[in-house]
Each structure stands twice: as structure tokens, then as C-alpha cells.
C-alpha positions as CSV (number, residue, x, y, z in Angstrom):
1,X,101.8,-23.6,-67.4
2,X,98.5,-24.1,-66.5
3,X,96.2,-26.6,-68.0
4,X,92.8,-24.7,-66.9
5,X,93.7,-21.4,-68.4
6,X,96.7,-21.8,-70.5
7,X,100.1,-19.8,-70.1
8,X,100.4,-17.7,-67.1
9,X,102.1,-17.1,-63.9
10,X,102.0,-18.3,-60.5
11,X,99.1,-16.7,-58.5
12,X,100.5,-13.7,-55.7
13,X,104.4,-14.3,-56.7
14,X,107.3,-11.7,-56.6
15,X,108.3,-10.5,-59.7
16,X,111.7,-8.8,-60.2
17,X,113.0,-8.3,-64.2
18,X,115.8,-6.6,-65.1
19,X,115.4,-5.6,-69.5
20,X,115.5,-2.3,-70.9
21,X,114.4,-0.7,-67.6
22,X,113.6,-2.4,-64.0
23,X,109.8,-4.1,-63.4
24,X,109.2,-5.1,-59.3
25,X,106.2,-5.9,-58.2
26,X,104.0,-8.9,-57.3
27,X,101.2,-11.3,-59.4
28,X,97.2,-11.3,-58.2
29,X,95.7,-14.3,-57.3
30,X,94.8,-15.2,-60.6
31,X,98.4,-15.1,-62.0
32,X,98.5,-12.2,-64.2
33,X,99.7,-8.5,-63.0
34,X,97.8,-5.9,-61.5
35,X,96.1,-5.2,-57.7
36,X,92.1,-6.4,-58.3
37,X,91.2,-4.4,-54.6
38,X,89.3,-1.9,-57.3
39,X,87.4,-4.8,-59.5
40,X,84.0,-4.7,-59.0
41,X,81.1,-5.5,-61.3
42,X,79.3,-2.2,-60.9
43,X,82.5,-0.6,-62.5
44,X,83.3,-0.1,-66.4
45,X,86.0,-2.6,-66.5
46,X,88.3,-2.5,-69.0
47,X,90.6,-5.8,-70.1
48,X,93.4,-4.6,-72.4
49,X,95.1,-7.8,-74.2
50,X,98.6,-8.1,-76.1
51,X,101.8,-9.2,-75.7
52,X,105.3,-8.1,-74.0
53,X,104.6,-4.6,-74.6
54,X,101.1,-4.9,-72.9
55,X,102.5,-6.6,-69.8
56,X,105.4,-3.7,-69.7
57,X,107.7,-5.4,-67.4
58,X,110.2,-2.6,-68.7
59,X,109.1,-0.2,-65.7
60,X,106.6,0.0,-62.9
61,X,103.6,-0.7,-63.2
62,X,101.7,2.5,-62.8
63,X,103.7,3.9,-65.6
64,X,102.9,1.8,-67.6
65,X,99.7,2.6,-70.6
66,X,97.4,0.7,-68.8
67,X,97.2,2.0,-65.4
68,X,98.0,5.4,-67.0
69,X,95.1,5.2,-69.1
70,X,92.9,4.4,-65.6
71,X,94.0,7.0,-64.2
72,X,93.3,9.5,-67.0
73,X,89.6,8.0,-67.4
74,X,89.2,8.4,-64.0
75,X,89.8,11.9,-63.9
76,X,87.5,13.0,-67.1
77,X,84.0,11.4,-66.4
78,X,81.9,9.6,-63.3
79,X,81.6,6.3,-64.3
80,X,84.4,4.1,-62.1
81,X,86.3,3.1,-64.5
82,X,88.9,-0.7,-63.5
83,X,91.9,-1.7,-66.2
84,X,92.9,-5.4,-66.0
85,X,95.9,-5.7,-68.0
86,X,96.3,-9.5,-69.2
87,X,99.6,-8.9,-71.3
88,X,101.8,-11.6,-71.6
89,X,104.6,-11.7,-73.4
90,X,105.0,-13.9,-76.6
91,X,101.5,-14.6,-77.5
92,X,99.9,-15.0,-81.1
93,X,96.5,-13.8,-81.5
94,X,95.3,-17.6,-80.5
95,X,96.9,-17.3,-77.2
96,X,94.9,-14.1,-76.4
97,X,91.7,-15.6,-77.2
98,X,92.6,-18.2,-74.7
99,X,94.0,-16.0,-72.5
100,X,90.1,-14.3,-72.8
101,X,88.5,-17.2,-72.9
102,X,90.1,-19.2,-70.2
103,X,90.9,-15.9,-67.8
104,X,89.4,-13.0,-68.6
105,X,86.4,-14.6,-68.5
106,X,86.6,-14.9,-64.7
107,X,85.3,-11.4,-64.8
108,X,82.8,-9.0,-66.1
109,X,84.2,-6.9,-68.7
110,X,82.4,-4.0,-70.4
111,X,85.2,-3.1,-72.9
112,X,88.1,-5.7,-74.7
113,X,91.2,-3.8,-76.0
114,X,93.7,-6.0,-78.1
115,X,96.9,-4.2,-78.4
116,X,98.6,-5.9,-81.1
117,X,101.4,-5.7,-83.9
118,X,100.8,-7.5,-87.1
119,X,102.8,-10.3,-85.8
120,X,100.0,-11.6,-83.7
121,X,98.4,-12.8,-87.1
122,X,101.4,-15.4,-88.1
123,X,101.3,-18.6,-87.2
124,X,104.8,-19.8,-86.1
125,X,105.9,-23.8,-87.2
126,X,105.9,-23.8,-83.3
127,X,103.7,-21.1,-82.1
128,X,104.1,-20.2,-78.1
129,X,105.1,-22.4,-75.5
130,X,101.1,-23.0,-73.9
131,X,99.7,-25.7,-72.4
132,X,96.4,-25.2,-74.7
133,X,95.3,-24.5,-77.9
134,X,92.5,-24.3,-80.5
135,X,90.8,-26.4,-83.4
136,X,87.6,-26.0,-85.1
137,X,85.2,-29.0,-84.3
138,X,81.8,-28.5,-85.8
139,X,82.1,-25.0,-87.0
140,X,83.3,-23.7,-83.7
141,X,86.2,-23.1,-82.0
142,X,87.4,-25.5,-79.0
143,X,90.1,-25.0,-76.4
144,X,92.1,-28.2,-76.2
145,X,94.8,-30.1,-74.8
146,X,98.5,-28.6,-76.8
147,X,100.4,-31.5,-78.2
148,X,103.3,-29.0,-79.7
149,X,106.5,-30.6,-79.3
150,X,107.4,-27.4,-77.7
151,X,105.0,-27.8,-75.1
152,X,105.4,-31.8,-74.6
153,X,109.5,-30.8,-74.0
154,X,108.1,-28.4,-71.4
155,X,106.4,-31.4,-69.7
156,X,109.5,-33.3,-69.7
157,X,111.7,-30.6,-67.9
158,X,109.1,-28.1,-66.5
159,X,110.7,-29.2,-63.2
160,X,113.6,-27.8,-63.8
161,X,112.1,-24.9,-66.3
162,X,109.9,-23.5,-63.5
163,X,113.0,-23.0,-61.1
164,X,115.4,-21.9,-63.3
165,X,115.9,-18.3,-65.4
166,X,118.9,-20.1,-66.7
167,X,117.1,-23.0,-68.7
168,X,114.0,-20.7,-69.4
169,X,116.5,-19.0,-71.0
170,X,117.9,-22.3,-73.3
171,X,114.0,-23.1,-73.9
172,X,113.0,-19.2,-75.2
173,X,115.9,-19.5,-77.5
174,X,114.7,-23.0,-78.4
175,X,111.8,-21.6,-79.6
176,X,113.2,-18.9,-81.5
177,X,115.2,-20.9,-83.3
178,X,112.2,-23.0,-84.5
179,X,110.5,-19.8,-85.2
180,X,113.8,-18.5,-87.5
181,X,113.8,-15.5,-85.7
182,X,117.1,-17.1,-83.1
183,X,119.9,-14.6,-85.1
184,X,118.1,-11.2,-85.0
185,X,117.2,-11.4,-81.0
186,X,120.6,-12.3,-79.7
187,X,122.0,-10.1,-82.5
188,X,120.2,-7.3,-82.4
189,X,122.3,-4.9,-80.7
190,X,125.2,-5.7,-83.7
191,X,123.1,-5.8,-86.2
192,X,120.9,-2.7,-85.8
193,X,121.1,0.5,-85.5
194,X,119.4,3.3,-82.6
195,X,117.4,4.4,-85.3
196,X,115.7,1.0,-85.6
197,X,114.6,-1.9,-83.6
198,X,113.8,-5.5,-83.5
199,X,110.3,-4.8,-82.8
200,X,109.8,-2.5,-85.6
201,X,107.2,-3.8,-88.2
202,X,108.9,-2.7,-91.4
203,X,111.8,-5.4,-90.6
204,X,109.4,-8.4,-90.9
205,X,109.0,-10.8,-93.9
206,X,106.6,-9.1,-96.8
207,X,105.7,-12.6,-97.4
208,X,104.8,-13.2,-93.5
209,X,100.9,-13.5,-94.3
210,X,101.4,-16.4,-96.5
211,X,101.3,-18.7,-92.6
212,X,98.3,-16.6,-91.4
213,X,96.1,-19.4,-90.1
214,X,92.5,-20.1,-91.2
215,X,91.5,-20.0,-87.3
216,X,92.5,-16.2,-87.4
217,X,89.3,-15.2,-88.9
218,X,86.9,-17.4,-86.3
219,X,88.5,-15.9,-83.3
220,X,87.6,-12.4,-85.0
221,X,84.4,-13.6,-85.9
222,X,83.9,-14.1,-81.7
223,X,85.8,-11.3,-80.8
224,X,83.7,-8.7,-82.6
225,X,80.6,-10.2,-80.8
226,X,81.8,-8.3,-77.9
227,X,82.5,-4.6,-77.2
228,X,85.7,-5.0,-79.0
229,X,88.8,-2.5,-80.4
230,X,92.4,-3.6,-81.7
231,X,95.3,-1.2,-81.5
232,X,97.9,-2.0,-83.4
233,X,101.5,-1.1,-82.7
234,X,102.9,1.4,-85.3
235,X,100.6,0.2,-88.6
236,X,98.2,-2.2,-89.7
237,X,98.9,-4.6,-92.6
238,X,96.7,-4.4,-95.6
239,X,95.7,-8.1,-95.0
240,X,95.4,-7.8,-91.2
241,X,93.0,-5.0,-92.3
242,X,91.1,-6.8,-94.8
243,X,90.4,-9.3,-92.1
244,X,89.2,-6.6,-89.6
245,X,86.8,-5.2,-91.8
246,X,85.1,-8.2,-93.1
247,X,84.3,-8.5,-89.2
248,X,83.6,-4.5,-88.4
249,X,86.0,-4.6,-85.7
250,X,87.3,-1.1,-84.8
251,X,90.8,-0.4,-85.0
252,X,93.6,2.2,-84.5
253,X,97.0,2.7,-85.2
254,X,99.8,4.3,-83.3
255,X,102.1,5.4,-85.4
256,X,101.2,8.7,-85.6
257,X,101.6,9.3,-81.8
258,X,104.8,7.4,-81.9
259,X,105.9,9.7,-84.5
260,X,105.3,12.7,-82.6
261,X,107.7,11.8,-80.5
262,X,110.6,11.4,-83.6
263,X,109.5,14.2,-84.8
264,X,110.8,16.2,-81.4
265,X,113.7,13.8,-81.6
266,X,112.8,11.3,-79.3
267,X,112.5,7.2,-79.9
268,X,109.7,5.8,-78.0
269,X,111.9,2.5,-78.1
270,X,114.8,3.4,-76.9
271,X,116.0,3.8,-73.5
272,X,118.8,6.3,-72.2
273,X,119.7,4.9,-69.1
274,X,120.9,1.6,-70.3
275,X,121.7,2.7,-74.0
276,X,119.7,-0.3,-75.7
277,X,116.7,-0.7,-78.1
278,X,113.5,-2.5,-76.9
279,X,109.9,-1.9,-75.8
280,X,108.2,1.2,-74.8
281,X,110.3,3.7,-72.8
282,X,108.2,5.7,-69.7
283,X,107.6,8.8,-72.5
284,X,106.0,6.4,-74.9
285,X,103.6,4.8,-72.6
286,X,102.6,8.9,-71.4
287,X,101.4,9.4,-75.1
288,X,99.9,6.6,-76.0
289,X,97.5,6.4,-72.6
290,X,96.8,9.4,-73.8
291,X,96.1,8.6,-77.3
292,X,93.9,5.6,-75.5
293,X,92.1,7.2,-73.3
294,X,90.7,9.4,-76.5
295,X,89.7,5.9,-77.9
296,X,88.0,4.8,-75.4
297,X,86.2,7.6,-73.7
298,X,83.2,7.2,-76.1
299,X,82.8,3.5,-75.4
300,X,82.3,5.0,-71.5
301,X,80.2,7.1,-71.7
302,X,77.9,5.0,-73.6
């Protein structure tokens, strides 16, 4: 935790993570992933935001959609073109604003691309585990101290949290439990099948929009002052929608591109080597840089 900029990691660490695939490689000096020797102002810097599968410790990192999507950019037009990915995983949409306001700021982006799922929208009893968080104060939004109980338990055994997987691993499943969502995670591979997976949208409460926070439509209402565009994982809810429009804030969906692949017979969440369910396998991220860079071409060459 960090009480200037909120959740992160520590600045030019090793990184070795062992999920659905293998992720090695090493934090910048700012704590999130990715080399900045190519940041410069006089590029068109890109910051892509969302959550686990933004981060895509599943694989290397320059298979993942976000360097991809350099790369592909870079080949198509003149402009230099830099990709700061500030994924991290388990974030609602209030922890990406701080994330943007506290980090990304550091640096002079030209383009902000939120890849979300509808998800991000909820407000959870306990939210994230984050050492900051928002409230409105006199019409506008303020970055503040967190008093969750989650985070306050944090304080009390960060020592021990910060050097151990073992009792990150009690407190993840703490806060899943306090989220309700405990049984499905550590379930999932009895209870679902390879068709489906736990990150899948259509599994999710029809009533999960009745905890959407009031704050959700000030950090749009800030977002959208930027050069701004949301991509959302498979679909977008109706409300989530709603709530984009009122701000005319751009938005795609994926699901289409994802659904190329089932349509050839392939599951962009599944992965063969180690037989289980989870985030975006190599193929997926392939197709959706390339249904990115499409998206965000235009903004480029503006």
C-alpha cells in the first residue's frame, strides 16, 4: 500500500506468478509494470486502465494486449506511439480514478483507455483493499485517507502481509468473503463448466446495479473531460450504458471479437496447457490488440 498513490507495488521489484499461464518480469520505478525507456512527452502516450485482465500477469508481457497494441500502432502510422499499462488487479471503477489521479498523472497522456467489465460499477460492502478513497466535499471529488476495516486490518498485519503470499492469500479470501463472492472463486473449477467461467458477465447478480454508488457518475463526469474511451469486457449493461451516455463517453464492446474465436471453436478463457478456466489466453489478447488498435487509430491520427 501506498498512502501517496493508493494500491500498487513496490518500485523495480521481481515479479514471478504462476495462474493460468506464467508472468516473469520486473516493476518500473513507479510500481506498476512495464519498461518507461520509450516514455517521452513528444510521444502519443497511451495509459490503458482496468483490472486483472489489464495487468495480464497470465503471460509475458509483450503478449499481452497492451504492448501488442504498441506494437501494431507502431507499425501503421508515424506518430511514436508509448502504452503505459496501469492494470491492477481487483480494482472498482474508484480505484482507477485514483489509480489516474494519483499515478497516471505523473505523466502526460494523450489518450485514457478504461478496460472494464460491468463489475467495475458495483460497489462492494468492502470494496478493494487501498490505502485511499474518495468522497464528495463541495461538489467535487476528494482523494482521502481509507478508513475500511479492510484496509485498517491491513495496517495491523501489513508486516507480515507484505512478506508473505501465504497470508495475502488468508486476506484476498477475507475480502471475498465480505464481498459474498468467497464460494464461486475457490469453487469454480467444481462448479463450472469449460464452457463457462467465473469471469463471465452473464453469471453475475441481475440485481447487481441496485449498490452502484452515487460517486460512479462524478468520476465519469471527470473522466470524459479527457480524451477518454471504455472497453468493456464481453457487453455493456443497460444501466452502465445509460450512465455513459449521459456523459458522451465512447465505448466498445468485445464480445463480438471474443466470439470469433467460439465461433472457430476456441475459448479466449481458457487455457490448454494447464486445463483451467480464467483470464485471457495468448490468442485472445492477439485479437483483441487488434480489435484495439482499430479503436484507437483515429484518436492518433488526430
Amino acid at each position: 500500500m501506498n498512502g501517496t498513490v493508493g494500491s500498487t507495488y513496490q518500485s523495480n521489484a521481481d515479479v514471478h506468478i504462476s495462474k493460468e499461464g506464467f508472468y516473469l518480469g520486473k516493476t518500473n520505478a513507479y510500481g506498476f509494470i512495464g519498461d518507461l525507456g520509450s516514455y517521452s512527452k513528444n510521444n502519443f502516450n497511451i495509459a490503458f486502465f482496468g483490472d486483472s485482465f489489464t495487468e495480464a500477469f497470465q503471460l509475458f508481457e509483450p503478449y499481452n494486449f497492451t504492448s501488442i497494441t504498441e506494437i501494431k500502432l507502431n507499425k501503421v502510422q508515424s506518430t511514436k506511439v508509448d502504452v503505459l499499462n496501469f492494470g491492477i488487479s481487483n480494482v472498482l471503477l474508484k480505484d482507477i480514478y485514483i489509480r489516474k489521479k494519483m499515478l497516471a498523472s505523473k505523466f502526460d497522456i494523450d489518450l485514457n483507455v478504461y478496460f472494464v467489465d460491468n463489475i467495475q460499477f458495483v460497489d462492494y460492502p468492502e470494496g478493494v483493499l487501498n490505502s485511499l478513497d474518495l468522497k464528495i466535499e463541495k461538489e467535487k471529488i476528494q482523494v482521502v485517507e481509507s478508513k475500511s476495516s479492510s484496509y485498517l486490518l491491513y495496517q495491523k498485519i501489513h508486516f507480515l502481509v507484505d512478506k508473505s503470499s501465504y497470508t495475502n492469500l488468508f486476506l484476498d479470501l477475507y475480502l471475498l468473503h465480505k464481498r459474498g463472492l468467497a464460494y464461486q472463486n475457490i469453487f469454480d473449477k467444481f462448479i463450472q463448466n469449460k464452457g463457462s467461467t467465473i469471469f463471465d458477465t452473464r453469471i453475475v447478480s441481475e440485481n447487481m446495479f441496485e449498490n452502484m454508488p452515487m460517486i460512479n457518475s462524478k468520476i465519469l463526469a471527470e473522466l470524459a473531460k479527457e480524451n477518454t474511451v471504455f472497453i468493456f469486457k464481453e457487453t455493456i449493461d443497460p444501466d452502465v450504458e445509460k450512465l455513459l451516455l449521459k456523459h458522451q463517453i465512447l465505448f466498445f464492446e468485445t464480445k463480438p471479437t471474443l466470439d470469433s474465436m467460439r465461433d472457430s471453436g476456441m475459448n479466449p478463457y481458457y487455457w490448454e496447457r494447464t486445463q483451467t478456466m480464467g483470464h485471457f489466453n495468448y490468442v485472445a489478447h492477439e485479437k483483441l490488440a487488434s480489435f484495439m488498435t482499430g479503436i484507437i487509430l483515429p484518436c492518433v491520427k488526430k
